[in-house]
N, C-alpha and C positions, 0 to 999 in steps of 0.2 A: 324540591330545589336543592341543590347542590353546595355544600356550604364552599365559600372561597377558600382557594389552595391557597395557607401561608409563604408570603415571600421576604426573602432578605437580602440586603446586599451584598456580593460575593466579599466585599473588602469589611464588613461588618463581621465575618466569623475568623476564626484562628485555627491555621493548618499548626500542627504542632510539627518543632524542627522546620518551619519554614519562618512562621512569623515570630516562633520563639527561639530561645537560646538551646533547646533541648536535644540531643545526639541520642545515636541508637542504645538502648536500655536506660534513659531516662525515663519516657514517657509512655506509656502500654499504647497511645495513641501516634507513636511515629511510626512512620513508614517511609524507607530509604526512597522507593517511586517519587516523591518530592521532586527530588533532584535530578530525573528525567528529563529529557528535551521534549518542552512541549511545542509540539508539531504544526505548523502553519495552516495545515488542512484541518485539523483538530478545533483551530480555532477560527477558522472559517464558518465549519459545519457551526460551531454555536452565534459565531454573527450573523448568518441568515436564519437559522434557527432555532435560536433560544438554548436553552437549559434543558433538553428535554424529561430527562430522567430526577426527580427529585435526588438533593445530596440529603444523607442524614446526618443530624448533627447531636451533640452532647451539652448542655445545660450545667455549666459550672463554673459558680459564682455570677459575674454577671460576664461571661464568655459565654462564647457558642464553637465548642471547639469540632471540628469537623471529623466523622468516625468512616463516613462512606463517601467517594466524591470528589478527593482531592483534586483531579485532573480538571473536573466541570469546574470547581471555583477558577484553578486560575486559569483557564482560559475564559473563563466569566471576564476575571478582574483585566485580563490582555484586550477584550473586547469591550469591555468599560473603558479604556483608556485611549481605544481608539474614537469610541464615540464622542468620547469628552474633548479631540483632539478639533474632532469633525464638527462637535457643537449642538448633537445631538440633545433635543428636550427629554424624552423619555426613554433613561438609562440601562438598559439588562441589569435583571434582579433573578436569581435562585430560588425557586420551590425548596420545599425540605421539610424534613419531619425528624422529631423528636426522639433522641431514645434514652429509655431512663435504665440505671441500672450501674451495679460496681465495675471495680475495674477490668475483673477478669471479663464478664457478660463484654464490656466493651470491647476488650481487645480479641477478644472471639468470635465477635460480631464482624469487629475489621476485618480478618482473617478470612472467615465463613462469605462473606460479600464478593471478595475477589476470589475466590476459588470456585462457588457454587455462580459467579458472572460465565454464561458460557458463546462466546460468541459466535454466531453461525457458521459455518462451515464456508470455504473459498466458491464454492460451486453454490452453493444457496445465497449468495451475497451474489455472485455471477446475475443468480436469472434472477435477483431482485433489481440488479442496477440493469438487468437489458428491460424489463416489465417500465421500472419508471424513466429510462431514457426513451422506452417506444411512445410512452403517455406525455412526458413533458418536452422532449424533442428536444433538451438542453441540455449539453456537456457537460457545465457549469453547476448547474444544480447538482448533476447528479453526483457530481466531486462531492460539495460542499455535503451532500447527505450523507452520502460513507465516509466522507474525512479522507479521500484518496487522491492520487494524482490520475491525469489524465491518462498515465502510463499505464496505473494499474487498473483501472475503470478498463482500457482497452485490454487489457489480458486477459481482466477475465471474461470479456466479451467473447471474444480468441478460442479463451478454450471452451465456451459453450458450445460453438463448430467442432470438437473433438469426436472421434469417434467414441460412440456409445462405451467401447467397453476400456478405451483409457476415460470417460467420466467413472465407469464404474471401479476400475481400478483405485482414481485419486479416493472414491466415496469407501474405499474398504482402507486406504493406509498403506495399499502396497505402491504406489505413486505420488511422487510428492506434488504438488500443487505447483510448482515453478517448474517440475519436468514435464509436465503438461501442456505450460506455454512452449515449452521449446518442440513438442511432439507437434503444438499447432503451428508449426512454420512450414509443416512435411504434409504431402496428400495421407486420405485417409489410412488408403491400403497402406502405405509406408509407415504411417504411424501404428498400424496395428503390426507391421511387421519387426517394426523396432519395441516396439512395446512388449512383445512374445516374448524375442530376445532377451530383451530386460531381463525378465521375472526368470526366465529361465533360468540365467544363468545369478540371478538372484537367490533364488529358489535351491540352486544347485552349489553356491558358496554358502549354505546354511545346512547342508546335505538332506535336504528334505523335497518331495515329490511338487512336482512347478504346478498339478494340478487342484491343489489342496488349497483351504481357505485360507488368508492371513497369514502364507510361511514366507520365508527370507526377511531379506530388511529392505527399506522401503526406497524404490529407487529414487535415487536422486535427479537435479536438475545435471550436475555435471556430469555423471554417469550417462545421460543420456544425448548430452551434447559430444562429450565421448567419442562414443557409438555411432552418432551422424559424421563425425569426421572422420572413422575408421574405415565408412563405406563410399566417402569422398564426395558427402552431400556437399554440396557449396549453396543451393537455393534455400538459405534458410532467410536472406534479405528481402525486407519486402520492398525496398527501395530505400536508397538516403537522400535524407532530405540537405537541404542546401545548408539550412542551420547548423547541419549535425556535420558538415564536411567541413565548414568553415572551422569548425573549432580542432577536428581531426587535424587538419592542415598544422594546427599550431602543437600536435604532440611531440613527444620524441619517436614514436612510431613513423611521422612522417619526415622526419629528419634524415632516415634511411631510406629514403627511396629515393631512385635516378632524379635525377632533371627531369627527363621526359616524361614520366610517371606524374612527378609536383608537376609539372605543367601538364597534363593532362588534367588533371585534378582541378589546380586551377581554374582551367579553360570548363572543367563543370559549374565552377562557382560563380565567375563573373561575366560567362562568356568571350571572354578575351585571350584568344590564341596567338602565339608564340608564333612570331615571323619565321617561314621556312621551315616548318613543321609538317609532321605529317597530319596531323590534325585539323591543322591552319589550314592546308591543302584541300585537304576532305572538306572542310565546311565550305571551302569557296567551291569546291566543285559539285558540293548539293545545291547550294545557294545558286545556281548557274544553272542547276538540271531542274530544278523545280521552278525558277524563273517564267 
């Protein structure tokens, strides 16, 4: 039998320089990440999810000062507060284990945690979130499990469709993981065609042979968008949506276009066409033909 994982309450331990008065060289146990923006999706993943990974903490005096984990508590304690807000009986509590030892072991340990943390690679996270979006058939979860937005859930869905050797490109470093989304807006052949070019001439501003492993430096996303407009791709939309126009409308972007233009535009949004237009004209004359 199993003996029970100790738990405590996130607001029960002490992040140093957060809940203390301590700044950088104070304390062997601060860490500037503190003061990081903790992420809405970050703290989603642990409202449906718990705490998963135990934090570890340090034993002194009658404190529990936190050595590994900063981020889990507080989005523990963001998620405590929601629950307390909501009325929740049974409050999210932290796993955690203990470590003994001086100062230096500690702040080596801090150190050692987040360097040897390795997170998966874009494309191994890809065919994790399409394996549990195929199994639980829900966007929503699958956000809250990687801590992602819907956006990036879809991207790397995106580039799982990529041709084989832009995957094998992003998996060697000569492709950056966001040129990849942009290679998946383009058929295959195209993205292998653009992709060649890349390296090429990647390859070729390094003075080193395009056929060789790991030479040049690693193309970029903008590098690659570049490239699509230099051969006068335009099909990189997959459509817009009504939401995304609506707020267009309101840029300085659309501030410079004709009348006729905004009102076209418009006339996407709300379907309501501009008397004596050519547009206005066109829909009464399909409305008539398909009648």
């Amino acid at each position: 039998m199993k003996s029970p994982v100790p738990t405590i309450d996130p607001f029960a331990v002490t992040i140093i320089g957060l809940d203390t008065g301590d700044k950088p060289g104070d304390h062997p146990l601060f860490d500037e990440r503190i003061h990081f923006p903790l992420e809405d999706s970050f703290v989603r993943s642990i409202l449906r999810y718990g705490v998963v990974q135990p934090i570890t903490l340090h034993q002194e005096g009658d404190k529990y000062l936190v050595v590994d984990g900063r981020q889990r508590v507080r989005a523990a304690r963001r998620v405590r507060e929601l629950q307390e807000a909501e009325g929740v009986e049974h409050l999210l509590v932290v796993t955690y284990t203990i470590e003994r030892g001086d100062d230096n072991r500690l702040i080596g340990l801090m150190n050692v945690t987040n360097e040897q943390r390795r997170d998966d690679t874009v494309l191994a996270k890809a065919r994790k979130a399409s394996r549990m979006l195929a199994q639980v058939k829900d966007m929503d979860q699958v956000m809250d499990a990687f801590g992602r937005t819907e956006t990036t859930i879809r991207n790397w869905l995106a580039l799982l469709e990529c041709h084989p050797d832009v995957l094998a490109a992003i998996e060697a470093g000569k492709l950056a993981a966001s040129a990849g989304y942009e290679l998946a807006k383009l058929g295959r052949d195209e993205q292998l065609e653009v992709l060649k070019s890349m390296l090429a001439a990647s390859a070729a501003e390094a003075g080193q042979d395009p056929a060789a492993k790991g030479v040049g430096n690693t193309v970029g996303e903008r590098q690659i968008r570049e490239e699509r407009e230099s051969r006068g791709d335009r099909k990189a939309q997959r459509g817009i949506k009504r939401s995304w126009l609506t707020k267009a409308l309101k840029t300085d972007a659309a501030a410079s276009l004709t009348p006729d233009q905004t009102g076209v535009l418009t006339w996407f949004v709300d379907g309501m066409g501009d008397r004596d237009t050519w547009y206005d004209d066109f829909q009464v004359a399909v409305t008539n033909e398909l009648a």
